[in-house]
C-alpha positions, 0 to 999 in steps of 0.5 A, spaced: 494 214 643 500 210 641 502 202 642 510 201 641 508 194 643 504 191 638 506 195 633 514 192 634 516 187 629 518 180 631 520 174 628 517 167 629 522 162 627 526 165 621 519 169 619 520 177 620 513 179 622 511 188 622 508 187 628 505 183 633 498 183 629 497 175 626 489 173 623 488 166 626 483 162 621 477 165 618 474 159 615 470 163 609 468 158 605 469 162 599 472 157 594 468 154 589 470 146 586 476 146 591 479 154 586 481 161 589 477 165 586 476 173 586 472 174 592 477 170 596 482 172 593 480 180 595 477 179 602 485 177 604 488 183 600 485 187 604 486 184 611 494 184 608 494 191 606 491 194 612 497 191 616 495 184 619 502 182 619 501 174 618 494 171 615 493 163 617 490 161 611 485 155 610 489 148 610 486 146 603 485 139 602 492 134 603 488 127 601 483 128 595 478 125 595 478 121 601 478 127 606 475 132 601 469 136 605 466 139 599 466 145 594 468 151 599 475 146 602 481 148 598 484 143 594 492 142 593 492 136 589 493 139 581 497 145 577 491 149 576 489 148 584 495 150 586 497 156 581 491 159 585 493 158 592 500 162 589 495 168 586 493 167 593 498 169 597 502 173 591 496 177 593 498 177 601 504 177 601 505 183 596 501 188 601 507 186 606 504 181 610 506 173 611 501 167 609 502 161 613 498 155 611 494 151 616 495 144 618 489 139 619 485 133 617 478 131 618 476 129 625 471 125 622 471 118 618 465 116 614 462 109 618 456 104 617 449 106 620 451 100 626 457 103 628 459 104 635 458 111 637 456 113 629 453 120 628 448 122 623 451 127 618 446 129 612 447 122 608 451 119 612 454 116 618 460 119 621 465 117 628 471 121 631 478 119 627 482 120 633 478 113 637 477 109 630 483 110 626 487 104 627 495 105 628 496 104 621 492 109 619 495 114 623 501 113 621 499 115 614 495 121 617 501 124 619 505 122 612 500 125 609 499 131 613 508 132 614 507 131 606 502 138 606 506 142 609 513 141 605 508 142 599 507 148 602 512 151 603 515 149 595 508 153 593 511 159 597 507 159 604 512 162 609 510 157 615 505 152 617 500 152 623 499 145 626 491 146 629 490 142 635 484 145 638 478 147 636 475 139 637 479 138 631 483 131 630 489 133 634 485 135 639 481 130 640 487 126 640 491 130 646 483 130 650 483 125 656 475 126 655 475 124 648 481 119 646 479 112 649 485 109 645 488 103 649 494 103 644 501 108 644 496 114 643 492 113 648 492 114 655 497 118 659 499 125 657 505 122 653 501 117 649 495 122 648 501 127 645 505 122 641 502 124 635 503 131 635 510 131 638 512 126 631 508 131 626 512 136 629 518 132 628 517 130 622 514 137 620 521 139 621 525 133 618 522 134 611 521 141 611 527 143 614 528 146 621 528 153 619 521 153 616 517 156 621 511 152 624 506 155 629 500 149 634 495 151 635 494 149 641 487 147 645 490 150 653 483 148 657 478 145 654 472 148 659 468 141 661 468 135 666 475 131 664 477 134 659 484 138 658 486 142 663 491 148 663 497 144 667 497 138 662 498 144 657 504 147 660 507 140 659 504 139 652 507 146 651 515 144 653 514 137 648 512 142 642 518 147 643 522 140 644 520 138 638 522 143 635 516 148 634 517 156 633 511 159 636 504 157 640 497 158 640 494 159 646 488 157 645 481 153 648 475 150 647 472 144 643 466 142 640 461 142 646 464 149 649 465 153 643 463 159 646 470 159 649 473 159 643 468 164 638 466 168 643 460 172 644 457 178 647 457 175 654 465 174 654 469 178 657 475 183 652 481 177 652 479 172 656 483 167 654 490 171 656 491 168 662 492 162 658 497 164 655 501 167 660 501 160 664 504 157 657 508 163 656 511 162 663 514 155 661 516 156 654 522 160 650 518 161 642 513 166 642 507 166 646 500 168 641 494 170 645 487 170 642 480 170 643 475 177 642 482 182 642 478 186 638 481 193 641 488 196 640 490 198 647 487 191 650 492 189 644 497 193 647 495 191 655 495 183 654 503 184 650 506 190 655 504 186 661 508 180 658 501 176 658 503 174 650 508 176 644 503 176 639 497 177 638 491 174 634 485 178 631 480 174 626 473 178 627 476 184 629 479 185 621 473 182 619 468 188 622 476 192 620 482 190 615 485 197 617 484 196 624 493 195 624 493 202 620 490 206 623 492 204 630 499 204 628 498 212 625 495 214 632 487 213 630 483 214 636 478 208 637 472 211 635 475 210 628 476 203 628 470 200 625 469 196 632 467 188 632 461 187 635 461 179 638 454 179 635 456 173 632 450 174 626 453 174 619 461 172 620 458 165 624 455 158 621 453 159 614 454 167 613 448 170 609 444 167 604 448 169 597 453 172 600 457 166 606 459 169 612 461 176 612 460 181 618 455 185 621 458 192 621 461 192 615 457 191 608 464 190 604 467 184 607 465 179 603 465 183 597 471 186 597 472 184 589 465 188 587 465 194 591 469 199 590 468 207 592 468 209 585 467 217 583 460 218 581 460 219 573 455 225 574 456 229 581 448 229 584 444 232 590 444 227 595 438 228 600 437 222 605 432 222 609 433 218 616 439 218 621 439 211 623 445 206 621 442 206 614 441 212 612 448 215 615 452 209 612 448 210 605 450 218 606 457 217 607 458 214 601 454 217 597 459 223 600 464 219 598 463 218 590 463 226 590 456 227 591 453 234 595 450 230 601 444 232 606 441 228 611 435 230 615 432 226 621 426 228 625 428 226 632 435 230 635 440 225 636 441 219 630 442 212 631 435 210 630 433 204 633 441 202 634 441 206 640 436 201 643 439 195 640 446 195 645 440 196 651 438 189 651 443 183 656 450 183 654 449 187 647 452 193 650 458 192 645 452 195 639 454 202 642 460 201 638 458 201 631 453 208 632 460 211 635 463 209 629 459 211 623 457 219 627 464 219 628 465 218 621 459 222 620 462 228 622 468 227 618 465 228 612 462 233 608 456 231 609 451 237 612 447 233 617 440 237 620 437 234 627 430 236 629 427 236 622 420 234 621 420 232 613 415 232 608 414 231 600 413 240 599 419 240 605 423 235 600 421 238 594 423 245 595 430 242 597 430 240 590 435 233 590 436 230 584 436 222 588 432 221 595 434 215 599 429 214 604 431 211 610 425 213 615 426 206 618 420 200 621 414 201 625 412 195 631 408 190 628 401 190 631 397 182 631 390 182 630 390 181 636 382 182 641 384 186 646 391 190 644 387 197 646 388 195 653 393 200 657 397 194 660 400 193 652 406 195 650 411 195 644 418 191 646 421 198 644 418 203 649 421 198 655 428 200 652 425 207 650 422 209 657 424 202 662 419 197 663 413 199 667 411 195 674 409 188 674 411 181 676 407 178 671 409 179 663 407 176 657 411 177 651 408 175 644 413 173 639 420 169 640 424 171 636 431 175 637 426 182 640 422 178 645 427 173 647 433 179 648 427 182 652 425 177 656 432 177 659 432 184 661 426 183 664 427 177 668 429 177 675 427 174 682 419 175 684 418 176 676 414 171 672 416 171 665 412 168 659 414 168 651 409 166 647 411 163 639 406 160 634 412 157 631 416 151 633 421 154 636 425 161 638 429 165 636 429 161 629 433 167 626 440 167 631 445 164 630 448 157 634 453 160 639 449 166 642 442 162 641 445 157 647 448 163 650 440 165 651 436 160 651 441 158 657 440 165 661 432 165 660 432 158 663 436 159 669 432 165 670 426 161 670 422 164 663 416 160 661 417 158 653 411 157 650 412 154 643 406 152 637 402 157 641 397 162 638 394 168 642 386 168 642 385 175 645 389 179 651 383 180 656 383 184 663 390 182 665 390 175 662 393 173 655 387 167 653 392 162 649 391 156 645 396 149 643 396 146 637 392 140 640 387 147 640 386 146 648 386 153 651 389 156 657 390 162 660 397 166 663 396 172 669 399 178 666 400 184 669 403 186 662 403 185 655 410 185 650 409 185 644 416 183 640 414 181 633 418 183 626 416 189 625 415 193 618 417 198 613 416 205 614 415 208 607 410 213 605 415 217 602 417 213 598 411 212 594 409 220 595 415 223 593 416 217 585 413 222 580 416 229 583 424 226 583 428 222 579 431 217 584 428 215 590 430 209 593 430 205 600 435 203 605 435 198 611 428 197 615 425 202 610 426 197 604 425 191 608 427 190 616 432 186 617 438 186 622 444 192 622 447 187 617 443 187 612 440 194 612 447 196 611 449 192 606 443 195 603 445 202 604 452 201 601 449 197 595 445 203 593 449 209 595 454 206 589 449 205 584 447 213 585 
C-alpha cells in the first residue's frame, strides 16, 4: 500500500519537512538537573532516524529558578545547559529531521495556604497564573517567553511551538470558563486572545519573520463553558494575522484530558474534524493530531483535505520506524502498532525506567540496548509462545543464535489472546499480529502442539533454556472455592460467560474490573469485591476514569475494604472493616485476583543445562509491558 500523501515533502514557513509525519510533545522526563543526557539524547535519535519529519522537543525552562519545575525540566539558563540542548538536536537533525522548541510557562504560581482558589500541590499552595498574575506580570511573562524563542533559534532549533492547549497557561487564558480576568485580557474572545496575538507578534519581531512558528492551539475544550469550535476558528484567523506558519489543532484541558491523550474508548483520529474546520478558515497549514497511530488513517485525514500534516506521539513511541517502513510499502501488520493502553507512556512511566511503552521494550532504553551479535552463537530452545517467549526468541535470533520455540497449545499468543476480549481493548489484537508476523519472518523453527518436558528438553540438547510457560490463576484460601458456580475471569474470555444475572467478582484490581465491564449489562447484578482501599490501584489515571465511569453508569457495586468470609450455596459471606458481615446473592463467583508464576521447569531443568532462565509471567507476572521488557533483557545477555 502506498501513501503519496503523507510521504510528500512540505514546508511550514521556511522550514522544509520530508514528509507530513510531525512528533508532537512527548514530555519524557529523561533529564536529570535541568542536562540532556544519553537516554534522552537516544530516545530522539531514534525517532529522528526513522523518519518523523519535525520533533517538538520539550520547552526547557526560560525563567530559572522562578519557573524551574524540577530536575526532569530542561534548563537553558548556562553554557553547559545549553552545549546539551545543541548535542540534542545535533542528533535530531543529522538523521534528517527539524527540531522545533516548545514555547510555555507554568500555569501555576506558588500562593499562601489562604489564597483564594489555592490548591495543594506537595509542600506547597499553588493558583492558576492566567487569573492571578497582575498585568505587569503578564507583560514580563511574554518578554520572557519572546526571549525563549530567539534564544532558541541562536542555539539552532529550526522553529518554535507556541503551546496554547493542554489546560496550559495560554489555554487558560483563551478559556471563557477559566480566565476570570476583568482587565484587557479577560473577558470577550479578543481580550482573552490578547496575550497570544502579542506573543506571536513579538515572537516574529525578535526573531525575524521567517523563523517559523507553529500554536498549538486548544479548538474545543469539551465542558460546560468552555472554548467551543466557533471561537477557534476566530482565534485561528487572528494567529495567522499575527503572523503564525502552521496551527495545532488540538482539544481538551486538565478536566478532559482524555480528549487530548486518548485511550482505548476513543475512536482512530478523533480530533480531525477539528482540524478540517480550522483548515476551512485559515491559509498555513492545518496539523491534525489525536490517536493517528496507522499509516492509511494518516493518509485518509490528509488525502481528504481534513489536514496538511499530521502529528503522531504514542504511534513512535510504541515504533520509531512507523515513517519507514511505510513509506517503503511495509504492510501494517509490520509496524509495531500503539495500543492506547495508556499503561508505561502515562503518568510516572515505570518504576526505574520513567515513561516508556508497553509494546516496545526499547523505548527508554535506546542509549543501553543495542542488538549485538552473540560473542558464542548457542542453541536457543524457548519454551512458551506467549508475548514473552516470542519477543525473547526473536532477539535471541536476531544476535545469531539457532532458535527453537515450543508451545503446548496450537496457536501462540498466550494470555494476550484474551487481553483485547475485554471492553475497548480490542487495539491489544494488534501486538500479537505484530510479533507472529515477525515470528514468521525470522529464522526461528516455531513448533505448536508440543507438550514439553525435562527428558523432551534434555534430549534437544540446548545450550540456554528460556522458560516462559507464563501464570497460573491465583486461588484465595477461600471456604467454598470447590463449588461448581466458581470460576476463574480467564474461562469468561476462554469459553463466555455462563448464565446468571447475579455475579460476584473477587479482586478490583485491572482483571476483575475489566470483567466487570464486560458482564455488566441490563437485568445484570454485578458486584466487585476488593480488600484493599480502592480498585484498580495498578492503571493509570486517564483509563482508570474512563472505567471507573463505564462500571458506574452500568450500575456495578464496588465493594472496598472488604474481605470474603466464605463462598456458600449461591451467596458470598463478606466482612467490612468494622468487621459487621453481610451477604451478596450469587448465582456466579469470578475469581480476578494477581496470578502466579508457572515454573516448574525452571527448577527442573537447573542442574541438566547450562542456562536456564525466565521471562514475562513465568518470572514474575506483570502487564505485556513488563514481560517484554523482560524478555529483551535476557535474549541480550544470552
Amino acid at each position: 500500500m502506498t501513501f503519496p500523501n503523507l510521504f510528500k515533502p512540505g514546508n511550514i514557513g521556511a522550514c522544509r519537512l520530508e514528509n507530513r509525519i510531525i512528533m508532537p510533545l512527548y514530555p519524557t522526563k529523561y533529564a536529570r538537573e535541568g542536562k540532556v543526557n544519553s537516554k534522552l539524547v537516544e530516545f530522539y535519535r531514534a525517532r529522528a532516524a526513522g523518519g518523523a519529519a519535525l520533533i517538538v522537543l520539550d520547552c526547557p525552562c526560560l525563567d530559572y529558578p522562578r519557573a524551574y519545575k524540577a530536575s526532569h525540566q530542561l534548563r537553558i539558563d548556562t553554557a553547559e545547559h545549553v552545549a546539551g540542548l545543541q548535542q540534542l538536536l545535533a542528533a535530531v537533525q543529522s538523521e534528517g529531521a527539524r527540531a522545533f522548541m516548545q514555547l510555555n510557562y507554568p500555569h501555576e504560581k506558588a500562593v499562601a495556604a489562604g489564597f483564594p482558589g489555592a490548591q495543594p500541590k506537595g509542600e506547597t499552595w499553588v493558583a492558576p497564573l492566567a487569573t492571578n498574575m497582575s498585568r505587569a506580570e503578564a507583560d514580563e511573562i511574554l518578554e520572557i517567553m519572546a526571549r525563549g524563542a530567539l534564544q532558541a533559534r541562536q542555539i539552532g532549533y529550526d522553529g518554535i511551538e507556541i503551546q496554547a492547549s493542554y489546560g496550559e497557561f495560554i489555554s487558560q487564558l483563551l478559556s471563557p470558563r477559566l480566565n476570570t480576568r476583568r482587565d484587557d485580557l479577560g473577558g470577550s474572545l479578543e481580550n482573552r486572545s490578547h496575550f497570544l496575538i502579542r506573543l506571536i507578534e513579538q515572537v516574529k519581531k525578535m526573531t525575524g519573520q521567517d523563523y517559523p512558528l507553529m500554536v498549538k492551539l486548544v479548538c474545543e475544550e469539551f465542558v460546560s463553558g468552555g472554548l467551543e469550535t466557533e471561537e477557534a476558528m476566530r482565534i485561528a484567523g487572528w494567529v495567522e494575522k499575527a503572523g503564525a506558519d502552521a496551527i495545532v489543532a488540538n482539544a481538551g484541558n486538565k478536566q478532559t484530558k482524555y480528549r487530548i491523550i486518548q485511550p482505548g474508548d476513543s475512536p482512530l483520529a478523533p480530533l480531525a474534524y477539528l482540524a478540517a474546520q480550522i483548515k476551512s478558515v485559515v491559509n498555513i497549514p492545518v496539523v491534525a493530531i489525536g490517536k493517528i497511530n496507522q499509516p492509511d488513517v494518516a493518509e485518509d485525514v490528509i488525502s481528504r483535505g481534513q489536514a496538511d500534516y499530521v502529528a503522531m506521539a504514542r504511534a513512535l513511541l510504541a515504533d520509531p520506524d512507523f515513517p519507514r517502513k511505510a513509506e517503503s510499502g511495509m504492510p501494517q501488520e509490520a509496524i509495531r502498532p500503539c495500543v492506547a493502553c495508556l499503561e508505561d507512556c502515562a503518568g510516572p512511566g515505570v518504576e526505574g525506567i520513567g515513561r516508556c511503552c508497553t509494546v516496545n521494550p526499547f523505548a527508554g532504553h535506546e542509549s543501553i540496548w543495542q542488538i549485538q551479535p552473540a560473542r558464542q552463537k548457542k542453541k536457543v530452545l524457548v519454551v512458551g509462545g506467549g508475548p514473552g517467549g516470542i519477543q525473547s526468541a526473536l532477539i535471541a535470533s536476531q544476535r545469531g543464535h539457532a532458535v527453537e520455540l515450543w508451545e503446548q497449545t496450537d496457536r501462540l499468543g498466550g494470555q494476550i489472546q484474551l487481553a483485547h476480549l475485554a471492553p475497548f481493548k480490542e487495539e491489544m489484537a494488534g501486538i500479537l499480529t505484530y510479533l507472529i508476523n515477525c515470528l514468521n519472518k525470522s529464522p526461528v523453527t516455531v513448533r505448536t502442539g508440543h507438550e514439553t518436558n525435562q527428558s523432551q528438553i534434555t534430549a534437544f540438547g540446548p545450550d540456554a533454556v528460556i522458560v516462559a510457560t507464563g501464570s497460573l490463576p491465583g486461588r484465595p484460601p477461600i471456604p467454598g472455592m470447590d463449588a461448581d458456580f466458581v470460576i476463574q475471569a480467564r474461562e469468561i474470555y476462554l469459553n463466555g460467560p455462563p448464565a446468571g444475572d447475579r455475579v460476584v467478582i473477587i479482586g478490583g484490581g485491572d482483571i476483575g474490573c475489566e470483567t466487570a465491564d464486560l458482564l455488566a449489562g441490563p437485568g445484570k447484578r454485578i458486584s466487585v469485591i476488593e480488600i484493599a482501599p480502592a480498585v484498580l490501584a495498578r492503571m493509570k489515571k486517564i483509563p482508570k476514569e474512563r472505567l471507573m465511569k463505564r462500571l458506574s453508569d452500568k450500575g456495578v457495586e464496588i465493594y472496598t475494604e472488604t474481605q470474603v468470609v466464605s463462598i456458600e450455596e449461591h451467596r458470598v459471606r463478606l466482612k467490612k472493616k468494622d468487621e459487621s458481615e453481610f451477604n451478596l446473592e450469587a448465582d456466579l463467583v469470578v475469581i480476578g485476583i494477581n496470578a502466579l508464576p508457572h515454573d516448574p521447569l525452571l527448577h527442573d531443568l537447573r542442574g541438566s543445562v547450562a542456562e536456564v532462565l525466565a521471562v514475562g509471567d513465568a518470572a514474575a507476572p506483570g502487564n505485556l509491558g513488563a514481560a517484554l521488557r523482560n524478555a529483551t533483557e535476557v535474549a541480550l545477555k544470552i
